[in-house]
Each structure stands twice: as C-alpha cells, then as structure tokens.
N, C-alpha and C positions, 0 to 999 in steps of 0.2 A: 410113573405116577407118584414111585415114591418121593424121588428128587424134586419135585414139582410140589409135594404138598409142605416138605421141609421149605422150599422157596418163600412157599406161602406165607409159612408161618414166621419166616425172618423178615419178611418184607409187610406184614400186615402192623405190629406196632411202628415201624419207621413213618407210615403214614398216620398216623393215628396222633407220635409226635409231630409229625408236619402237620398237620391239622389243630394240632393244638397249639402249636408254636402259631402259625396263623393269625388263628382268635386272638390268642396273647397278645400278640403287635400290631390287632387294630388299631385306631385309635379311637378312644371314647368324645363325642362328639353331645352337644346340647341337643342339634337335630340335625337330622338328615332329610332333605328335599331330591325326589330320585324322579325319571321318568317324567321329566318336562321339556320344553322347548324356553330355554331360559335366554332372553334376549339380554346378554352381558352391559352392553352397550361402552363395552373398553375402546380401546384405541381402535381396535380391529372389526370394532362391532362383530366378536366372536359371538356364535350362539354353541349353548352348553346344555348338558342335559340333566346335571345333577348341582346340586351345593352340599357344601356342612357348615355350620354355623355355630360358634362356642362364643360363650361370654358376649352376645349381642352382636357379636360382625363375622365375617366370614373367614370360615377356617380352608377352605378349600372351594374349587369350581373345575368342575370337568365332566366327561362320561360317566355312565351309570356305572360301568364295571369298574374301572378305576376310583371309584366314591366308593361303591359299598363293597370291593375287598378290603380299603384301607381305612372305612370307617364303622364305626357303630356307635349307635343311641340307644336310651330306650325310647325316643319319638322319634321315630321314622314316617315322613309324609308321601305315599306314593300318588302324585295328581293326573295319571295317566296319562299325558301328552298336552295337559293344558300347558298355557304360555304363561309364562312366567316374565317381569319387568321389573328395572327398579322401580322403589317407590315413587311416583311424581313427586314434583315438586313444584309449587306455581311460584312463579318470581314476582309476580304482582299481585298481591289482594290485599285485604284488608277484615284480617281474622277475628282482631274485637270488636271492630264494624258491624260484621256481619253477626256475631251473636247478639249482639243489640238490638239487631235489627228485627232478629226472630220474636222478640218479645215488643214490638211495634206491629202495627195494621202495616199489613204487606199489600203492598199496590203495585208491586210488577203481573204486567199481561191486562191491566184493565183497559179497555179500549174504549172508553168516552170518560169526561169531566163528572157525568151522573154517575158511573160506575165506581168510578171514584169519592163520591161523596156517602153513594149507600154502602162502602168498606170502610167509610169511617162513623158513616151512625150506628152500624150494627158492633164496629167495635169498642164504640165508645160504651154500652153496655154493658164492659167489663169493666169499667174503670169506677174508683170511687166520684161523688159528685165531683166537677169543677178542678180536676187534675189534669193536666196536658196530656193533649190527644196528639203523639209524632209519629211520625210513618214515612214510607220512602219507598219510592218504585213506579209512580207516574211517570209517562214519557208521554207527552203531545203529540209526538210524531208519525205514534201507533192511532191515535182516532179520526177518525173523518174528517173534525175541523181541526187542521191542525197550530192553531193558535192556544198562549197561555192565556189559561181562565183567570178570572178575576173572582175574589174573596165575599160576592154579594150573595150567593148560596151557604156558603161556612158560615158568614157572619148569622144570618137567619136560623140555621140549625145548631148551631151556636153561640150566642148571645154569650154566656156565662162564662165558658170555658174556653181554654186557648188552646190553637191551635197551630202546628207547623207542621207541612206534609213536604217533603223534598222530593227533588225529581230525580232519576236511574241515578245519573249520574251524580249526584250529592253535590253537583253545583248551580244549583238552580232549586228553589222552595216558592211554596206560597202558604200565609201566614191569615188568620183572622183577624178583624181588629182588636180582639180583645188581647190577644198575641202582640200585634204590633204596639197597643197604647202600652203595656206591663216594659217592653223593649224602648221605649219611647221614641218611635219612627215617628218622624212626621216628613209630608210631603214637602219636596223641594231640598231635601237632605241630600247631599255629594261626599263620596268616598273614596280614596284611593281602589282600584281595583274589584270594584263593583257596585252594582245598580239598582235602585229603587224605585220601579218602577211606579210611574203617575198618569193618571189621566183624567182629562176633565178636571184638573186640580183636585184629585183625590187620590188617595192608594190604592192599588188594584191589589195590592197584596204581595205579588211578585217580588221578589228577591233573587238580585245573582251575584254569585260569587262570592265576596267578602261582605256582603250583605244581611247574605242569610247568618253570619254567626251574631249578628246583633239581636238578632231573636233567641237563636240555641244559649247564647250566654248566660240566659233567665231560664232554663227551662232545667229544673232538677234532674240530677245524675242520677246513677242506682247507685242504691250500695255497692260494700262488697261482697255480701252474700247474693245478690243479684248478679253481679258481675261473673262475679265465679262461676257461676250457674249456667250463664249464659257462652262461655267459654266452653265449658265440657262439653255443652252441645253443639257447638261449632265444631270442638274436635271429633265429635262421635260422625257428623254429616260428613266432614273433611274426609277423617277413614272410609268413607263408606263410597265414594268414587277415586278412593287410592290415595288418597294426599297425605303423603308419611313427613312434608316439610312445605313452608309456606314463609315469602317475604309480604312480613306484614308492614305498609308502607306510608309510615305517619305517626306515630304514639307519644306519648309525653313517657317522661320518665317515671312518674308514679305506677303508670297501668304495667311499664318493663319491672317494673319492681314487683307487681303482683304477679306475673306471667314466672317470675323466676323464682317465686316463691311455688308458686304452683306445681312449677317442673321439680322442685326439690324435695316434696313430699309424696312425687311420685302420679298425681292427678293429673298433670295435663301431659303427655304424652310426646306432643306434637312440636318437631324439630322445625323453630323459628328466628328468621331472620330478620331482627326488628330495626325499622330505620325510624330515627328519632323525626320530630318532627322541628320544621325551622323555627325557631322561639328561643328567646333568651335564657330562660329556665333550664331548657335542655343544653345547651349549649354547658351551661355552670356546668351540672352536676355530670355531663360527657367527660369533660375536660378532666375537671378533678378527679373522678373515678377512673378514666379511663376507658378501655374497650373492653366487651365481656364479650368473653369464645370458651363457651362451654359445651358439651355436645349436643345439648340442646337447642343454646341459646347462643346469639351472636349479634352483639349489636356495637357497629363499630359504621356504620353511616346514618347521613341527613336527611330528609324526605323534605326538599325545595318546590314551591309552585311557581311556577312563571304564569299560566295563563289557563283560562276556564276549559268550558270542553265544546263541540264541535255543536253538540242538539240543542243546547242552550245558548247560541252563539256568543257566547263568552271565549273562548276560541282565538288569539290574537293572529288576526292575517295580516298580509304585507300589503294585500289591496282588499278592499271590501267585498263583504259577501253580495254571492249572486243571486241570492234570493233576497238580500237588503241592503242596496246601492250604499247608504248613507250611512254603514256601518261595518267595522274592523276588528270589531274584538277588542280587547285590551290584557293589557301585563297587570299581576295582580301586585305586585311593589314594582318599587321604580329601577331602571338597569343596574341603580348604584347601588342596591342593596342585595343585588346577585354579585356582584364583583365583590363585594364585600365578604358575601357568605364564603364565595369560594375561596377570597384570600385565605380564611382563618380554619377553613377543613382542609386545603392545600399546608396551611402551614404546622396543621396539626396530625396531617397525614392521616386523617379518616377519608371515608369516601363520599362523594357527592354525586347523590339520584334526584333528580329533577323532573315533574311534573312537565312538558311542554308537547300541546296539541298541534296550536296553527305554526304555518310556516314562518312568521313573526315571533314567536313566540321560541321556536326553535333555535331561527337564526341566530338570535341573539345570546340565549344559553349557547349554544354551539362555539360563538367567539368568544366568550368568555372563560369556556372552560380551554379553549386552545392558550389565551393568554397565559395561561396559569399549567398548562399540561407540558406544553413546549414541542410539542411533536409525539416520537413515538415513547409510551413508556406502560405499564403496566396498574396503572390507579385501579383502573374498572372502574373512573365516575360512568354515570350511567345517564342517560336521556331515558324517563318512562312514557311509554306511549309513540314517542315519534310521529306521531301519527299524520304529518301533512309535512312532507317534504318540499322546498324546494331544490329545481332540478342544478341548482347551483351552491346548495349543499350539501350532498349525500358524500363529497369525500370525506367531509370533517368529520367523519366518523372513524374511515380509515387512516388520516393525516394524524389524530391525536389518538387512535384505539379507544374510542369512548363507544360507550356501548348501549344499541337500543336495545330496551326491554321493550316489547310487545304484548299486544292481547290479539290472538286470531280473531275470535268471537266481535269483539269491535267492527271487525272488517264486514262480518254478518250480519251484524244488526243494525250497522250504522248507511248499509248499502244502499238501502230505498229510498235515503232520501239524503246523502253523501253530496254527490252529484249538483242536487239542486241548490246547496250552501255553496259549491264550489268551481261550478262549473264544470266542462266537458275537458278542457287542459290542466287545470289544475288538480283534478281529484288523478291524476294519473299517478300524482305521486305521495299521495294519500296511502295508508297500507301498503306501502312499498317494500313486505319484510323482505324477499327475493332479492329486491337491491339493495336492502340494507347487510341481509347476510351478506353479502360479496364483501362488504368491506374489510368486516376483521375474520370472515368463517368463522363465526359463531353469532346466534342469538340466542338469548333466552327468552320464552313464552310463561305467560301468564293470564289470567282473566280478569281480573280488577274486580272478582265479586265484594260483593254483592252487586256491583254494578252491572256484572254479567253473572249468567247460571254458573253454581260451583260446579257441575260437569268437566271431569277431562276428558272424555270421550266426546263431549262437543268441540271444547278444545284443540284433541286431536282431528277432528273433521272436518272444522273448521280452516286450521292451519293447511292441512293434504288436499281436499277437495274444496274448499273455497263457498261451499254452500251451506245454509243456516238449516237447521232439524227439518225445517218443509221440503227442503229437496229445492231451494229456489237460489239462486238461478240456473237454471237447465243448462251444464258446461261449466259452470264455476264463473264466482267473479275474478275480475282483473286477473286471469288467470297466470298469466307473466312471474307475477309476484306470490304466487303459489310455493310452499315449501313441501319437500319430499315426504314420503315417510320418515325417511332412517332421519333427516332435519327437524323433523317436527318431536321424533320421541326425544333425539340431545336432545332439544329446548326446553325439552318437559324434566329432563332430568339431571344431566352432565353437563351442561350450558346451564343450567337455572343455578345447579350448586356453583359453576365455576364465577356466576353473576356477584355471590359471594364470597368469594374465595375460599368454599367449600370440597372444592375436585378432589381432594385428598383422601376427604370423609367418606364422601358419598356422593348417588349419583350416578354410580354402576358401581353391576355385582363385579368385587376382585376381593383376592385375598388381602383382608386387613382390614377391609371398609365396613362401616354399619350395615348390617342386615335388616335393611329395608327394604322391603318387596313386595309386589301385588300379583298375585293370580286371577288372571282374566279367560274367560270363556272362549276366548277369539284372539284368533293372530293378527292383529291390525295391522302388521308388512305385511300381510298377503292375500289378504279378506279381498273380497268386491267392494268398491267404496260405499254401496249400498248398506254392507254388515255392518258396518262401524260403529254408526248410530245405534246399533243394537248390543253391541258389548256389552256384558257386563261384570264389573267386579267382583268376583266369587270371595273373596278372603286378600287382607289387606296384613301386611309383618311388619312391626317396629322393631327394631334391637331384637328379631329372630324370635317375637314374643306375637300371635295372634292377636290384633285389636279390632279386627272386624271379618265377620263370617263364618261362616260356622265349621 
C-alpha cells in the first residue's frame, strides 16, 4: 500500500505536466467547426467531420478528435451532424441586375397580360407623377394565350407617363407610346440584331433584342446612393440561399469601380467575378488597367452576345422555328465583329464568355473561337448557356477545351414549351449538360437570375433530378442529360471557381483556401430527391466570418 501511494504521488504531477504541456501546444484557432458531415469537395470528394479556420481560410480539416486535441478557440461551433458544403458559387448571374430589379414592379409568375397590367397600376402608386414605370419578369409562355401583347392597354392607363416592362429573360420588352415617342421609335425602323415590331402599320410596342436598348437609353439610372443600396440587398438575399461568390456577366467598368469600392470599405462582402461587357469603353479602360484579382474581386473576362434567347425567339437557329416556319432567329452583330472581338481578348490574353442560345448562334462562336484557340490549351473561353446544340458540334467543346457554362433551372422552365420552338429532334440536344460534361469533365452551373429564382437548392434539383419545384415531369426530363449529385455540387462550386480560374482560392474546403461555407439542414448526396426541395440554409461563412443565420 505503501509503495503504491509513493507511485502515486510520483506519477500524479507527470500527468498534470502532460496535461499541461498538451493545452500549451494547442494551437489557438479563430474557430473551430466540430461534429459535422462536411462535404470537402477535394480531389477525393473526402467528407470530414471537423475544420479550424484562422485569418479567414482554413487552417486545418479532418476528424473531430484530431481537430480538437490540436486545436482551440474561443468560438468553437458544435452543428451536431448537420452537413456542412462550400459556399456556392453561381457562374452565371447577373448580381447588379438583380438588385435593380428589387426596386422595379416584379412580374415574375404572373399568368395573364391583365395581371400584368394590374402589377404595374398598383405600382405605379409609388412613384412620383410622370417618372418611368420599369419592370421585368413577364413571360407569355406561362399564360393561356400565349402571344406577345400589344401596348393598347399601357397606352390607355398610361397616357402621361413611360413605360418599359421586359420579359424573364431581358431580351424581349414592351414599351408605351409615350416610351416609344421620348426613344423616338417609329414604325418601319431596321436594326442590326433586333426587332421592332409592327402591325397594321403601327407599333405594337414589342421590342427584341437590340431593340429594347433604344428605349432604356432614355430611361434614368439611379444614383449612387441607390445603387449601393440596391447591392447590399442582393448580397444579403445571395447569403441567404448560400451564395459566398457569383459571376456577374455583363458590367461596364464604372459599376466594377463601385463594386470594388464597396468591397474595400468592407460593405459588400460578396466574392465576384465580373465580366466586362463588349463595348469600346470597356475594352479602353481593361486594357490600360489591366486585370484585377483580388480576393474579392476578379475581373479579367468579356461578356459577348451572339444571339437572343429561345422564349423570345430571338434565338439564332440553323433552320427555322417549329412553331414559326418563316423565322430563324438572328446574330445580334455580324460574324465579323465576333472574330474581331476574339482577335483582341486572344491577343490580350483575357478570357472570352459568350452569350450563344440557338444552334446558329453556337456554331458560329464555336468556330471562331477554335480559329483563334488552335486546339487543346487552357484559356477557359467559355460558351454561356450552350443551350441548343447541334449534334455535329458538341466536340468543339472538347477539340478546343472551351467550356459551357449552364443554367439547370433553364432546362425546367423552358421544358413546356422547348419542344414546340424546336421540334421532337432537335430539342434533344437542347440542355444537353450530360454531354456536354463528357467533353472536358467539367461544367460549371449557374442560374442567370434574375432570369431564373436565386434558389440553389432549385439549382441543385434541377441539375440531379431534372424536375422544376411542382414535381413535373413525373421521371425527370431528358433524363440522359441529367447530372449526378457529386456533378451537380463541383458545378456549384469547384467547377464554377475553376470557370474562373479560382480552384486555388476556393471552391472546397482544404487547407489554405477561403473559408467559405454554408450549413444546410439536409444531406442532398443522400436525401430522397423528394427532400431537396425542402433544404434549407441554416447559416452561411465568408472568410470564417457568419453573414447569414443565426
């Protein structure tokens, strides 16, 4: 007993230093994140159960016991088995777009012309007298009749004041006269790359494509106290379905100037990839300046349009639509001013993302960037949308490594009535992301909001099960071209950064990388496709810093 208690008492401080030598060679950490199911999304698509995160990126990833022996915080978050992801990232939207647009009469989901008209008398209510009434989110294809209305209703409740309302897709409007005369439209008017339309020798109002900016030209901007304003509330909705980065695809260089003012005082938050838009202006001030890659901000591509969009048939196809014999679509400039474009981003070594819906409108981007690509090499110019293949170009994606960027949600909304523009052989290679991934193994996804819900959760349901929020169509469409899960989360995240040559930063959780991350309620690898739709975003991390949830 005696020897035993002398044991004791020799062996009880040695633990006491090992115990304290322990604590001592923690290491002190900004946070620790323990007891999750954290989907890495590395090379190996490891899943991890802990992080630690210092100075905004990640200091560490692994087991809960190997995280918290060899770390400590004073914020330790324990999420008890919720799933953990990086933060999304959508490779196609249109972020100053959409806060614009929150401060416009919202007309997505109206289903008739009248509903449409009584979203803009009730909100014209807000407005001072005789200030332009804009708005955007009409689609003809969602009501009964599905023909564009003509301006005899607006003009009537409208007399005084002007009006321009744009459809989903922001290439197609209809204007009032009093709109049109301020624009000075008049009937029998011809434009490169877009239509005015007439009838009865009169203006129906309609506008497509390069059309409609003869109207918006006249129509005051906001400020910049608007604007800004308008911004943080896009960032706050972005956080709030996980969006810790977003290619915003289109801006002049003034609006990059405010956004990077923004991010330097610390207000806008939100990690963006801005692609300039095609215009001479931007081109100057690209060139002279240079590329900007900061961790925020990155703007070092073009945002090209070749051709309208598929609901408006603006749309350029190789043979005419099947539900309008006597009509093709059209290129919105002429071939020689895409060859152009790409000589001078080819020779300036930026990137070129291009705009091209119909399968005319692809083709032709398509060869022109192989001209200038040569084969295999690592540009990342981009096709956005892709969205109508033909089946006798889907290598040129592989042959030059040019890469479609996608919107799932397109494939969903555009389903009902796909088909009837395209017929029963042509639409098969329509949303063909399946075979477009084969060609370089990789796509990036995105939604094009406002054009489509900011939703990633639709997003991702879209992309995996093929069906839109109603559960329709029973099986998934085109099901062929369906992406996996573990396809559809890269796209949302490690593919959308690698879209801008991001993979380095972010994009998945590894040691080094921004600590970006969203906690979700739901395992979406493993849920019933059923659950999906019902996800939701509990708390969203930028730089290891909470910006949404509580």
């Amino acid at each position: 007993m005696l020897l035993k208690k002398r044991l004791l008492h020799c062996l009880l401080p040695i633990a006491f230093c090992l115990f304290i030598n322990s604590c001592k060679f923690r290491q002190k950490a900004d946070l620790i994140v323990h007891h999750a199911k954290i989907y890495t999304v590395d090379d190996h698509f490891s899943v991890a159960e802990a992080m630690v995160i210092s100075e905004g990126k990640i200091m560490a990833i692994g087991t809960n016991d190997d995280i918290l022996k060899q770390y400590e915080s004073d914020s330790i978050k324990d999420v008890q088995g919720k799933t953990i992801y990086p933060g999304f990232n959508d490779a196609h939207a249109h972020f100053v777009g959409y806060g614009s647009s929150l401060q416009k009469v919202n007309l997505v989901d109206t289903d008739s012309w009248e509903a449409v008209l009584a979203k803009c008398s009730e909100f014209a209510k807000t407005l001072p007298a005789e200030a332009w009434l804009t708005g955007r989110g009409w689609d003809q294809n969602d009501w009964a009749v599905k023909t564009f209305p003509d301006n005899t209703k607006l003009n009537e409740l409208f007399p005084n004041r002007p009006v321009v309302i744009t459809r989903i897709d922001g290439h197609a409007a209809i204007a009032n006269q009093k709109a049109l005369d301020l624009a000075g439209i008049k009937p029998g008017e011809k434009l490169t790359g877009g239509d005015i339309e007439v009838k009865n020798g009169k203006l129906t109002g309609i506008l497509v494509d390069n059309a409609v900016d003869l109207v918006y030209l006249k129509v005051p901007g906001p400020d910049e106290a608007q604007t800004k304003a308008s911004l943080l509330l896009a960032q706050a909705n972005c956080f709030a379905v996980g969006l810790t980065s977003v290619h915003d695809c289109g801006l002049d260089y003034k609006t990059v100037e405010l956004v990077e003012a923004m991010q330097k005082t610390g207000d806008l938050k939100m990690r963006m990839n801005i692609m300039l838009s095609d215009a001479k202006e931007n081109y100057d001030y690209a060139f002279k300046r240079g590329k900007i890659k900061t961790d925020y901000l990155n703007v070092s591509s073009f945002k090209v349009y070749a051709d309208g969009a598929l609901g408006s048939r603006g749309a350029c196809l190789l043979q005419p639509y099947s539900d309008k014999p006597d009509w093709s679509g059209f290129l919105l400039s002429a071939p020689e001013h895409f060859d152009s474009v790409a000589s001078i981003i080819y020779a300036k070594g930026w990137q070129m993302c291009t705009h091209a819906i119909g399968d005319s409108g692809n083709r032709i981007l398509l060869k022109i960037y192989a001209k200038y690509l040569k084969g295999k090499n690592d540009l990342r110019w981009r096709i956005e949308h892709a969205q109508v293949i033909n089946a006798n170009d889907f290598h040129f994606f592989g042959d030059y490594n040019i890469i479609p960027s996608v919107q799932p949600t397109h494939a969903t909304s555009d389903m009902y009535w796909a088909a009837e523009r395209l017929g029963p052989v042509r639409v098969k290679g329509a949303y063909a992301y399946q075979q477009l991934l084969k060609e370089n193994n990789w796509i990036p996804l995105g939604t094009d909001f406002p054009v489509e819900d900011i939703s990633t959760i639709k997003t991702f349901f879209a992309s995996a099960v093929r069906q839109d929020a109603k559960g329709f169509p029973v099986g998934g469409y085109q099901m062929e071209n369906a992406l996996s899960r573990e396809e559809t989360l890269k796209g949302m995240t490690i593919w959308a950064a690698k879209a801008s040559f991001e993979e380095k930063k972010k994009g998945s959780l590894e040691k080094g990388k921004f600590a970006d991350f969203i906690i979700v309620d739901t395992d979406l690898m493993s849920c019933d496709g059923d659950a999906i739709l019902k996800a939701k975003v509990l708390a969203t991390f930028s730089a290891g810093k909470k910006v949404f949830g509580k």
